[in-house]
N, C-alpha and C positions, 0 to 999 in steps of 0.2 A: 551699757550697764545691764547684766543680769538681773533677770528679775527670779531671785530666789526665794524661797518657804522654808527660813531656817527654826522655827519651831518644827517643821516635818525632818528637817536635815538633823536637828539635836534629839530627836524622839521626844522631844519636851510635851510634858503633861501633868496634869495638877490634880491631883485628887485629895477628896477628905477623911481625914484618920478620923476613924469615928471613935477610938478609944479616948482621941484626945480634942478632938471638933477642932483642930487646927486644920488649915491646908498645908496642903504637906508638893512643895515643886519639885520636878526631878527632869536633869538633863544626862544623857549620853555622854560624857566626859572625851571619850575615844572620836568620837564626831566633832569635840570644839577641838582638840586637840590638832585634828584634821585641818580643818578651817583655819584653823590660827595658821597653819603652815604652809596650808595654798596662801592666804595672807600675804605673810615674811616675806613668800617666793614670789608675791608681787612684786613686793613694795623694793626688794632687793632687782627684780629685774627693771621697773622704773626708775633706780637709782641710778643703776649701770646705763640705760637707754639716755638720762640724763647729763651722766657727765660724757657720755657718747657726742651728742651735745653739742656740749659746750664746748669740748677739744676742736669739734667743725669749726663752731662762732669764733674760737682762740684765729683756727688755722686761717680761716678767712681772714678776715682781721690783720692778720699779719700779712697776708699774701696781698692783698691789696695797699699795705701803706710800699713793699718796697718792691713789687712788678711794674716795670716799664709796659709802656701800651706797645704792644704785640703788632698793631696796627698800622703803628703812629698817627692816630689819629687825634690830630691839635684843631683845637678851637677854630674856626674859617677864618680867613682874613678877609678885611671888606676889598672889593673888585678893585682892581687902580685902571684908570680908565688908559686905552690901546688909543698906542700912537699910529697917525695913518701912515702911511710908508707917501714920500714925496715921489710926482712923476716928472 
């Protein structure tokens, strides 16, 4: 995670109207505008990275219930015990 300073990124800053002793806040509109759309373009790339995914989890998944072992490698059978040859 970034550690950002989005009061510095919005030019955000507060000052007092003295006509009216209220504070009066003001932000960079063009700055959040920004932000929101680095945002989006997260959150739209983590969607896509997501169902990226799951189509893997799907394709596994499936490839494992109907792939024969490549190998054949079965379970051991226990020893059966060797006849001595008669002399």
């Amino acid at each position: 995670m970034t550690e950002r300073n989005f009061e510095k990124e919005l030019n955000h800053y507060i000052y007092n109207d003295p006509e009216y002793g209220e504070d009066i806040e003001n932000i960079d509109y063009r700055s959040l505008i920004c932000i929101i759309t680095e945002l989006c373009d997260r959150i739209e790339q983590l969607e896509k990275d997501n169902e990226l995914l799951k189509s893997y989890a799907i394709d596994w998944k499936d490839r494992d219930e109907y792939v024969e072992d490549p190998w054949n490698l079965q379970p051991r059978q226990p020893m059966q015990p060797v006849k001595k040859p008669q002399l």
